[in-house]
Structure formats: C-alpha cells, structure tokens
C-alpha positions as MATLAB code, in Angstrom:
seq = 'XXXXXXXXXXXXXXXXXXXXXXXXXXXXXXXXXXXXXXXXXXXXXXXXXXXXXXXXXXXXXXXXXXXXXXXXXXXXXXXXXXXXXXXXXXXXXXXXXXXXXXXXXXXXXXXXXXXXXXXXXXXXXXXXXXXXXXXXXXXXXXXXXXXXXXXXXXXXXXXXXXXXX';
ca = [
     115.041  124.063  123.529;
     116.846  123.736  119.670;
     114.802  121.485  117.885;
     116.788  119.069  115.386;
     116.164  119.530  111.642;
     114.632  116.780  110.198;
     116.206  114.433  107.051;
     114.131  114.072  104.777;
     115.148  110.375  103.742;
     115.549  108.818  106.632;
     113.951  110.326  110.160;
     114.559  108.541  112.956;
     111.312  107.167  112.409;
     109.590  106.632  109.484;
     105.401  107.637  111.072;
     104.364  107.580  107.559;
     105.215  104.325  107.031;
     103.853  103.327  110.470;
     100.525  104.994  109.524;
     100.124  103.819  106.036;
     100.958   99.988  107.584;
      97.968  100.606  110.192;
      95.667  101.983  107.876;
      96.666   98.625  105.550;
      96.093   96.328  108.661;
      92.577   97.733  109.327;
      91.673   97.734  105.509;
      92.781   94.055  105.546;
      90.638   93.268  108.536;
      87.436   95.042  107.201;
      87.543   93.602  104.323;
      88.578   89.975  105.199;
      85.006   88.093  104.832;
      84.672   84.453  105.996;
      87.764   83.318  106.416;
      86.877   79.237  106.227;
      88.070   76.840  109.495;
      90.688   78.678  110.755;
      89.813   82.379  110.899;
      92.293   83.866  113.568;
      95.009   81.648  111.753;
      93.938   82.669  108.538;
      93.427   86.617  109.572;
      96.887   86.634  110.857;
      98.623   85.145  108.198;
      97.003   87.454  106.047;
      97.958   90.334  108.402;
     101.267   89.652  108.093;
     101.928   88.455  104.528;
     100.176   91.829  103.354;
     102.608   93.684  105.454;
     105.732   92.179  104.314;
     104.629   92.537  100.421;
     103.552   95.919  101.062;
     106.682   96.632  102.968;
     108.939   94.847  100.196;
     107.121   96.993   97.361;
     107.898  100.230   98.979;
     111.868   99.209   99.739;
     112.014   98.476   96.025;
     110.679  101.613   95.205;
     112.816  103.385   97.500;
     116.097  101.379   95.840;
     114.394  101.677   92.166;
     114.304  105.528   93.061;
     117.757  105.349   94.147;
     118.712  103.880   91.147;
     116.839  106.299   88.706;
     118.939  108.952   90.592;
     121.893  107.349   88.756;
     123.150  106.111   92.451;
     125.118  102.847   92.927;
     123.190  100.500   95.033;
     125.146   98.978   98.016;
     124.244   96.365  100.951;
     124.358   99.608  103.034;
     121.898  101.245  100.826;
     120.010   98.476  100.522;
     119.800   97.451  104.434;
     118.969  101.825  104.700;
     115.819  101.270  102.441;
     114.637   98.041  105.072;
     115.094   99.209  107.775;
     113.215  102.521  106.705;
     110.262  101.159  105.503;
     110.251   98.473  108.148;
     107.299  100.316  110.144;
     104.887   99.577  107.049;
     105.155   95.824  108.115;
     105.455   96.452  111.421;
     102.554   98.017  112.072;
     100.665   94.376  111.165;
     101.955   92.975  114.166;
      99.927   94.531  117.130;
      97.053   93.742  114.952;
      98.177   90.341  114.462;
      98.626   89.962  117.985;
      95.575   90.668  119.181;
      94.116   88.226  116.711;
      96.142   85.875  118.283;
      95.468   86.311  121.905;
      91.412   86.609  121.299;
      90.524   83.156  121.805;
      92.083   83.733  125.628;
      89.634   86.878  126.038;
      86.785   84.485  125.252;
      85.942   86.691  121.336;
      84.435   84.489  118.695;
      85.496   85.359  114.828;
      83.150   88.399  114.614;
      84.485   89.844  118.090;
      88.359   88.702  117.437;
      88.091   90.873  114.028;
      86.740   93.580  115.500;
      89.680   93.692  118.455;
      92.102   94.063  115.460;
      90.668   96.478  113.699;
      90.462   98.191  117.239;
      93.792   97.858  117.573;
      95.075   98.794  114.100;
      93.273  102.189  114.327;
      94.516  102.604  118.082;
      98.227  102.382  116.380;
      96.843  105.087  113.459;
      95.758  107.079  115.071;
      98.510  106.953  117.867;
     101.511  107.339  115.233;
      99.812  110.278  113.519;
      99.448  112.048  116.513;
     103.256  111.029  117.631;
     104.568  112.093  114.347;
     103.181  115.346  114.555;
     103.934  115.972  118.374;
     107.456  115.090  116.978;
     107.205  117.680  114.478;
     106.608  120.733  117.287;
     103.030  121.094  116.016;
     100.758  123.327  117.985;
      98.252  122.110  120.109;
      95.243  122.812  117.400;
      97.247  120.453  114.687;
      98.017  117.759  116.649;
      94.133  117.490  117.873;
      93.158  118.159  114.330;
      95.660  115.118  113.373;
      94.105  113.329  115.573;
      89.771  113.831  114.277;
      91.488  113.481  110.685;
      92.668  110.175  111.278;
      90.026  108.987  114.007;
      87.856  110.223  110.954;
      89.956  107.796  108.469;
      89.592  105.290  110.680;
      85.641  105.210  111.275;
      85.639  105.213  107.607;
      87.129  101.579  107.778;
      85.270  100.655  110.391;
      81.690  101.915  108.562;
      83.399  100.357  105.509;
      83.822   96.626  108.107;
      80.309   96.881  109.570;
      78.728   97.484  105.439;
      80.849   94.140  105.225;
      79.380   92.346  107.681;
      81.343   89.074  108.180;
];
C-alpha cells in the first residue's frame, strides 16, 4: 500500500491543532475554580469562548505569516487558514458537551468538571494517537504517543485535584 505524502500546510487534518485545543479545554477546566450560580453555564461558556480566541489567534498568525512571506491575502487564503485551525476550537466542544449533559447523569459541579476534563483528555489523547497511526508509525511510537500524552494529561488532572474546586 503507497502511502500519500503529507503537505505540510494543510493535512487533511490538522491533529496538532486538535491536540493543542484538548490540552486547552482540560487546562481551562482544571483551573476554573468556583464558578458562582451557574457553574455548568459558566464552564461552558468559558469552554467555548477560550476556544474560539485561541482558534482566532492562531488563524491570524497563520495569515500574519502569510503575509510576512510577502503573499497577497485572499478570501480563499483566508477561509484556508479557518478552516485549518478550526480543530483548536473544536476540540472545546465534546468537553462542552459533556458539561452540558451532566445535570441528566445526576453529577453535581465537582463531578460535572471532572466528566470534562475526562473527556478533554479522552479527545488528547485519542487525536495524538490518530495522528500518529496516520503517520505509519510503528507499533512502539504510537503506544509511546499514547503514555506521553496520557502522561500530559495526568499532569492536568494532578494540576485540577492541587486545585481543588
């Protein structure tokens, strides 16, 4: 089996962006403290406003980049950069989600922000491994992949429970 090359501007998916917007989800979550009166509200709002800047900071890069490469900039271009670092803000979502649905699985604050941060590193650790399954790795990288960023992730989670809230 040939394996396609890869481009290095624009793969058909961008896992570093998906990783980086998991990682941010979970950081978000551990470090969210009391929240006030609505916490689930609040947690997902901040979820996904977090994602979105963090998403719009990188496609501004990207087009600043683009620009310091003495490149017009077109809607094309532009739409290109979006799309590509969509995955940073979409990785908020299941997060997000699972914020949302808690109250139906009966979690209070403390047990809804853990379920996030469940989920967030699930998605991690889940697009790290994908990317590099993607990639061809052999069997020793991809499990190393995956203790690296189970490992990443525990330190979020030690960093949560320090937290306490």
């Amino acid at each position: 089996m040939r394996r396609r090359s890869a481009q290095p501007f624009a793969p058909p998916r961008n896992y570093v962006g998906a990783i980086y917007g998991a990682l941010l989800a979970a950081s978000v979550i551990a470090t969210a403290g009391t929240l006030g009166p609505f916490p689930r509200l609040q947690l997902v709002i901040m979820l996904l406003v977090t994602g979105l800047v963090f998403w719009a900071t990188h496609v501004y890069a990207l087009l600043v980049g683009e620009r310091l490469a003495h490149h017009e900039l077109s809607w094309k271009q532009i739409r290109r950069a979006a799309g590509h670092e969509w995955p940073i803000a979409g990785a908020a979502l299941p997060p997000a989600a699972a914020v949302a649905v808690s109250p139906f699985l009966g979690l209070g604050p403390g047990g809804t922000a853990w379920l996030g941060l469940a989920v967030a590193l699930v998605e991690q650790v889940g697009w790290a491994t994908a990317a590099i399954v993607r990639a061809g790795a052999p069997r020793w990288v991809v499990a190393t992949t995956g203790v690296v960023n189970l490992l990443l992730g525990l330190i979020i989670v030690a960093a949560k429970a320090v937290i306490q809230h």
